[in-house]
Phi, psi and omega in degrees: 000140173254176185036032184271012156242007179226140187274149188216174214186100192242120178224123175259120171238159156150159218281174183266149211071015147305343180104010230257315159333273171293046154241310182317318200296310176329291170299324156296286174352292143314316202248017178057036169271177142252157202237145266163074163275080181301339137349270180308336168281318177294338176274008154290292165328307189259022161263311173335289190348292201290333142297337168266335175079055196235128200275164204267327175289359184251095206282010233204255177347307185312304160318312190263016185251355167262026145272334179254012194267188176180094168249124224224176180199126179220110167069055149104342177261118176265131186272134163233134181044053141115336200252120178270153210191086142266318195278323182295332205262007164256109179190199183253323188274333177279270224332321191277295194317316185274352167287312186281282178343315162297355161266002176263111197311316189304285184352281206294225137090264153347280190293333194286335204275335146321310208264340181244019137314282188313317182302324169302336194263336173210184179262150177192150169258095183238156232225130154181227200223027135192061161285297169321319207271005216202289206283281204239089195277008189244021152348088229279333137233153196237140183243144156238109190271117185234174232150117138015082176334310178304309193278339179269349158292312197282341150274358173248003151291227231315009188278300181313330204286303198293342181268011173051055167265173177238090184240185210246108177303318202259005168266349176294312200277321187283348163290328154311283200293003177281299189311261195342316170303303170300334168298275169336329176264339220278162182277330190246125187023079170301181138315122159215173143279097184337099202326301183297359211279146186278139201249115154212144215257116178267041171306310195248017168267125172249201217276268230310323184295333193274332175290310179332280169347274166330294167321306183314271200333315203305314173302330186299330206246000000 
């Protein structure tokens, strides 16, 4: 295990299908951290939603399904209310949901003041669209992870492929490119780039070179 006397805070941001999931894991892995997919607690949520059929603008519900909510991360997997649903909350329609749920002051609130809980208390690698600039600014590094738009549908066409979904390469890619906009515009904490953040484009990169990469910045501190 590395870095196991000094707490560290590797916050990966950056638009989806960049890779900032699987890279995140990676590296957590390498340095024996835990790793903190801030994503996936909002495509939880808005599989609750969905599964309770609550509408999202009904901020009176709403309220009372994140007081009764509960999320967890165990060996890579995430619980919402004791049930594990990594496979369900990767789909097009949680992506869009959960786009919208980050833009709701309760959601966000809730999950962010968790999430920089964990952070106080131990080292983690946690991966989302605004960490760096908002969840953990005092991030001992900070990363931005970018990509092609074109290269980040088509990897997430082949995510689908491989979960033996049939999905449509140009409805993958204008739903990136749907995402990328609503990320970038929303009034509460948009996607940017940190000022402090290490810039890195995983177009012509594949996992293990982009961990490499990191892992590198890391050592320098």
């Amino acid at each position: 295990m590395l870095y196991n006397e000094t707490l560290i805070r590797v916050a990966i941001d950056g638009p989806g299908g960049a890779g900032k999931s699987t890279i995140a894991k990676l590296v957590a892995k390498d340095l024996g951290i835990d790793y903190i997919d801030t994503g996936a607690m909002y495509r939880a949520i808005g599989l609750k939603l969905i599964r309770n059929n609550i509408n999202i603008d009904d901020e009176e519900e709403l309220e009372k399904v994140l007081m009764n909510t509960e999320i967890d991360f165990n060996e890579g997997c995430i619980y919402l209310d004791g049930i594990d649903v990594s496979n369900q909350i990767r789909t097009s329609e949680i992506s869009m949901i959960a786009s919208d749920c980050s833009k709701k002051k309760l959601v966000r609130e809730k999950l962010v003041l968790f999430q920089r809980e964990i952070g106080m208390r131990k080292s983690v690698v946690m991966d989302g669209r605004d960490i760096g600039t908002n969840v953990l600014k005092d991030a001992e590094i900070k990363i931005f992870l970018t990509a092609d738009s074109a290269i980040r549908a088509k990897r997430r066409y082949n995510e689908l492929l491989e979960k033996g979904e049939n999905p449509d390469y140009n409805e993958v890619l204008n739903d990136i490119v749907k995402r990328d906009y609503q990320d970038s515009n929303r009034e509460l904490n948009p996607l940017k780039q940190a000022t402090d953040a290490i810039l890195i484009d995983t177009s012509n990169m594949n996992i293990e070179e982009v961990a490499a990469c990191i892992k590198g910045y890391i050592k320098k501190i």
